[in-house]
N, C-alpha and C positions, 0 to 999 in steps of 0.2 A: 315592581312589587308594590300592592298597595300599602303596606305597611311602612313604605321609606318616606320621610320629611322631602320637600321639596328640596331641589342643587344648591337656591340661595333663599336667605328669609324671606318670606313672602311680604311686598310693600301694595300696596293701591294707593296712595297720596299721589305719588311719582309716575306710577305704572299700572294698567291693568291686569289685573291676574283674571283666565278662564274661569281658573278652579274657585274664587271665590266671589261675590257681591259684595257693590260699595253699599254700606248700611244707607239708610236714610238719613237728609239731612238735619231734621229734627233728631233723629237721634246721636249724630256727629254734636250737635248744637248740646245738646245734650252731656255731651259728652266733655265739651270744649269747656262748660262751665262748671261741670264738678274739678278739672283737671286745674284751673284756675283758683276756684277755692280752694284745692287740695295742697297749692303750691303753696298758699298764702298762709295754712294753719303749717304747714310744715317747719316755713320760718318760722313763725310763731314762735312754735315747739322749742325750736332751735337757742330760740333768743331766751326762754322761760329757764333754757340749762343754765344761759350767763347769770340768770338772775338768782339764782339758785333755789327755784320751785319744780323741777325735773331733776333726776336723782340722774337722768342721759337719756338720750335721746337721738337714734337713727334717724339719720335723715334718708329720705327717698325721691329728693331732688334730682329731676333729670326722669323719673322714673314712672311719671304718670300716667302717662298711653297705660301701662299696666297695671297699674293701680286701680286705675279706674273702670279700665277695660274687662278686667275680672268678676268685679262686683256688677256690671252693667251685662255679663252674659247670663248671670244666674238670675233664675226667682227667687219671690220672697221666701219659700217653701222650702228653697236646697239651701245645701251648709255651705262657711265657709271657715277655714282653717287655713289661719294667718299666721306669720313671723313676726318678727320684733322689728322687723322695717316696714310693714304693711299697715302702719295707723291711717295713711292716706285711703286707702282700702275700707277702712274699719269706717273712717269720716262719711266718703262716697255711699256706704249702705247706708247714712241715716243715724248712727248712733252716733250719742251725744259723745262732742270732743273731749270735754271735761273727763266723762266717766271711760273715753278712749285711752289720754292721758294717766287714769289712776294706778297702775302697774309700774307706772316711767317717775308715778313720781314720788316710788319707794312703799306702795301700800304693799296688806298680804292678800290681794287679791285681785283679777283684773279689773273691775268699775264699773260691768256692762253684767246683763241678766245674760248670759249665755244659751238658754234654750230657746229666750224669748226671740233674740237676735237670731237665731240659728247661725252665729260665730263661734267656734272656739276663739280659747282663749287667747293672746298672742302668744307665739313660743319661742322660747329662746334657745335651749337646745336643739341644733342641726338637723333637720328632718325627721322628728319622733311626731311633729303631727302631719307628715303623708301614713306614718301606719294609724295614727285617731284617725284618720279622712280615709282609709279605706275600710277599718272595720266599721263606722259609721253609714259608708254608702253600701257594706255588704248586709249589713243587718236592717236598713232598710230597703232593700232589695228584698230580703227574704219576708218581710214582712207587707210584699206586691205594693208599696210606695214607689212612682217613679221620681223619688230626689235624687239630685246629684250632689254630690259635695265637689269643692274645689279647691284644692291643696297648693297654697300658693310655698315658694320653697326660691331660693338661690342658686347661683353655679357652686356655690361650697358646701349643701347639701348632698350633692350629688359623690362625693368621696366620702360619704358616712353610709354604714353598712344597714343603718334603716333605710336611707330611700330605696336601695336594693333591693330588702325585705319585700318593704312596700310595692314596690313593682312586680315582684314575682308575685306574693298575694293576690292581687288585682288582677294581673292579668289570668291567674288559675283560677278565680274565683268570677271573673267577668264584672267586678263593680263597677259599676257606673263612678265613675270616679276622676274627674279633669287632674293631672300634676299640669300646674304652671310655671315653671321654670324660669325666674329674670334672671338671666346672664348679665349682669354688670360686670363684669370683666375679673373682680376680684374676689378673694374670698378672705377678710380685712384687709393683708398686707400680701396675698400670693396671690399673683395672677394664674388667669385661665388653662396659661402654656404649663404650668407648672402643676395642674388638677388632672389633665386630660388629655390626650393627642386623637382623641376621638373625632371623625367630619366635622360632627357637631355634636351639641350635646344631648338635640334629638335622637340623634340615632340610638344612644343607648337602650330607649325603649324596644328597639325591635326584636334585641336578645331577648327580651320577655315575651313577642307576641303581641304586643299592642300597636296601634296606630297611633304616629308621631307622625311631629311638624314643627317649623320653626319659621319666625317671622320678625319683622324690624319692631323691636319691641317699640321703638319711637314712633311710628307710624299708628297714630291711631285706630283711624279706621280699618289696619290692615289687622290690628289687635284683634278690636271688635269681631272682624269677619269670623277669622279663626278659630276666636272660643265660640263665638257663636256653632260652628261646625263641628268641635268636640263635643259641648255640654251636647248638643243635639246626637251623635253619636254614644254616647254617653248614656243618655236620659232612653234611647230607643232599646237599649239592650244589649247594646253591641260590643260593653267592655269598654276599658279603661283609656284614658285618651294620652299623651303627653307633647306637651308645647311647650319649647323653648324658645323664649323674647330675648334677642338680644338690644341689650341696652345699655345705660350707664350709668352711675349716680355721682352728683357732681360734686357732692359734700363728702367728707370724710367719713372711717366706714361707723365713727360716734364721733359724740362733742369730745370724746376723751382721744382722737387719734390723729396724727400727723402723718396726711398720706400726702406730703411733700416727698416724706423719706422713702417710698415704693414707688410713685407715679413721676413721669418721664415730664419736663417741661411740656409744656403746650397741645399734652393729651388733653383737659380739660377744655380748651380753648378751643380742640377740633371739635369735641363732641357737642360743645354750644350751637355750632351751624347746623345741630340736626336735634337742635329742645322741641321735644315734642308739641307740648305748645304751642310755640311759633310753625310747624310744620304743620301743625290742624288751623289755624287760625287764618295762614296762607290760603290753605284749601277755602275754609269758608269763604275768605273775602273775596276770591275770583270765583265762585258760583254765586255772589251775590245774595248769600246768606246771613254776612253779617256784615257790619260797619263800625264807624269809629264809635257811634254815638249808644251799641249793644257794650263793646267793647269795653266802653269806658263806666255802662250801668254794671258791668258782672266785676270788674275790676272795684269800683265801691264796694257792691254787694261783698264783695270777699274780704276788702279793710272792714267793715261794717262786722261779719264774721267773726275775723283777728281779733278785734276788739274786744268781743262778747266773749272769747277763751281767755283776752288778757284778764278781765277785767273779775272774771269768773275763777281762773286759775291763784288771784293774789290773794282770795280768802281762805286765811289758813283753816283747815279740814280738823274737823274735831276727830279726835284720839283718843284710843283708851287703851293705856300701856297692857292691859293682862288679856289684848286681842293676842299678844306675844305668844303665848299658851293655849290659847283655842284653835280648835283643829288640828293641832301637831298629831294627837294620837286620841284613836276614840276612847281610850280609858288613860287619865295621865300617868306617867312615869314618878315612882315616888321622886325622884330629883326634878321633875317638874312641879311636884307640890310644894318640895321644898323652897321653889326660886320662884315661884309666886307668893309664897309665904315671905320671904324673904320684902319681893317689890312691894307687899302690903304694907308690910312694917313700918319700909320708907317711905312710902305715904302718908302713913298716921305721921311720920314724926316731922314732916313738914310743917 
């Protein structure tokens, strides 16, 4: 049935697949150095919670191949509609770290021009934007645009009655519309076993009608391939696509959690012999595409990066407490005049 994800995720690093093409090595290269900086602003991030300039901060360590692989299948033209772990994502399209960060680090808005990017915003509630990412790709569908939007989502998504929505939507409606799926195994502290007894978590899509797949989320180039073959699926007419990455992330599921108390000894330590990373860099280095001496320019290049977020991120952001009250409601609430009336007062009497 063409409808069924392949028996096991699809890799090309390791193994040839028929069904799909190793991308080009300029674009592997490509790929190897957004994935590189993406790890570097990540820690960053990380480091910016200790210091207490991030209000928290998801890490997506371990998680690159997808990160990067999502935003490197789309154009500048399709949308993309992120979670609260996809800043490495948000980094790889181009927008500034800084205005990536502003959401994380307590403003009331996410940082970034939203049309201008063609990002939503990131989202923290559990799959409410695969339904923004389908009505967005249906209404420009109807409006003979061929954009695709691309719904990046979680395994803990997939037990919220929006992604469901969203699926049946799409597929009734034929939107060109990618769900991307990272499997990292958990969803904070439940595991996968404990979401789903499903093959995988591609298969769900077939109850709807669409065309699924699923592939080593860690394997780059196998990423690449794949969305490649949705979005173009996708973008032809053909309805809605869904791919699910299995992968990992190596950091806890925020600065605020201790996944000591969930995660098994020396899970962590197996999933390190298959860091994405290291597994595309491999590849390059035995085709003779890269060397120590690239290696160790994009590895600067990304300190050099870090730097410009640190350095960027330690000036404090001007503020103006009566933003508190803007935009809550298009005509205020008499109790909202009265508690800006209120913060005025304390103002003057400073």
């Amino acid at each position: 049935m063409e409808w069924l994800p392949s028996s096991s995720p699809v890799r090309l690093l390791e193994q040839p697949d028929p069904k799909y093409p190793m991308p080009e090595p300029a674009r592997l290269l490509a790929a190897y150095r957004a994935m590189v900086l993406g790890r570097r602003f990540d820690a960053q991030a990380t480091t910016l919670t200790k210091q207490g300039r991030l209000a928290v901060y998801p890490s997506s360590r371990g998680q690159e191949a997808c990160q990067v692989g999502a935003v490197l299948s789309i154009g500048a033209d399709d949308w993309l509609f992120p979670t609260y772990r996809d800043s490495v994502s948000l980094v790889a399209r181009g927008i500034d770290p800084v205005e990536v960060l502003t959401l994380l680090r307590g403003d009331w808005h996410c940082g970034y021009d939203v049309p201008a990017t063609r990002t939503a915003a990131q989202c923290t509630p559990l799959a409410t934007q695969t339904l923004h990412a389908v009505g967005l790709a249906h209404g420009e569908a109807r409006k003979g645009n061929d954009t695709v939007a691309m719904a990046l989502l979680g395994d803990g998504a997939t037990s919220e009655g929006d992604f469901h929505e969203a699926l049946n939507f799409a597929a009734v409606f034929r939107a060109p519309v990618v769900f991307f799926m990272q499997n990292n195994g958990y969803a904070i502290s439940v595991p996968l076993a404990k979401q789903s007894v499903a093959p995988s978590l591609a298969h769900k899509g077939i109850g709807y009608g669409m065309r699924s797949e699923q592939v080593d989320g860690n394997d780059a180039a196998a990423v690449l391939s794949v969305l490649d073959s949705a979005v173009a699926h996708a973008r032809a007419g053909n309805g809605p696509f869904l791919v699910e990455a299995h992968t990992y992330r190596m950091e806890a599921h925020t600065n605020a959690d201790d996944a000591t108390r969930y995660r098994p000894p020396g899970e962590v330590e197996h999933w390190q012999q298959r860091d994405p990373i290291g597994l595309l860099e491999r590849h390059l280095r035995a085709g003779g595409h890269l060397d120590d001496a690239a290696v160790e320019r994009i590895a600067a290049e990304a300190e050099e990066f870090a730097a410009g977020v640190r350095t960027r991120m330690q000036q404090e952001p001007a503020v103006d407490p009566e933003d508190l009250f803007r935009h809550v409601y298009a005509e205020p609430t008499p109790q909202l005049t009265e508690q800006l009336a209120q913060l005025r007062a304390e103002q003057e009497a400073l």
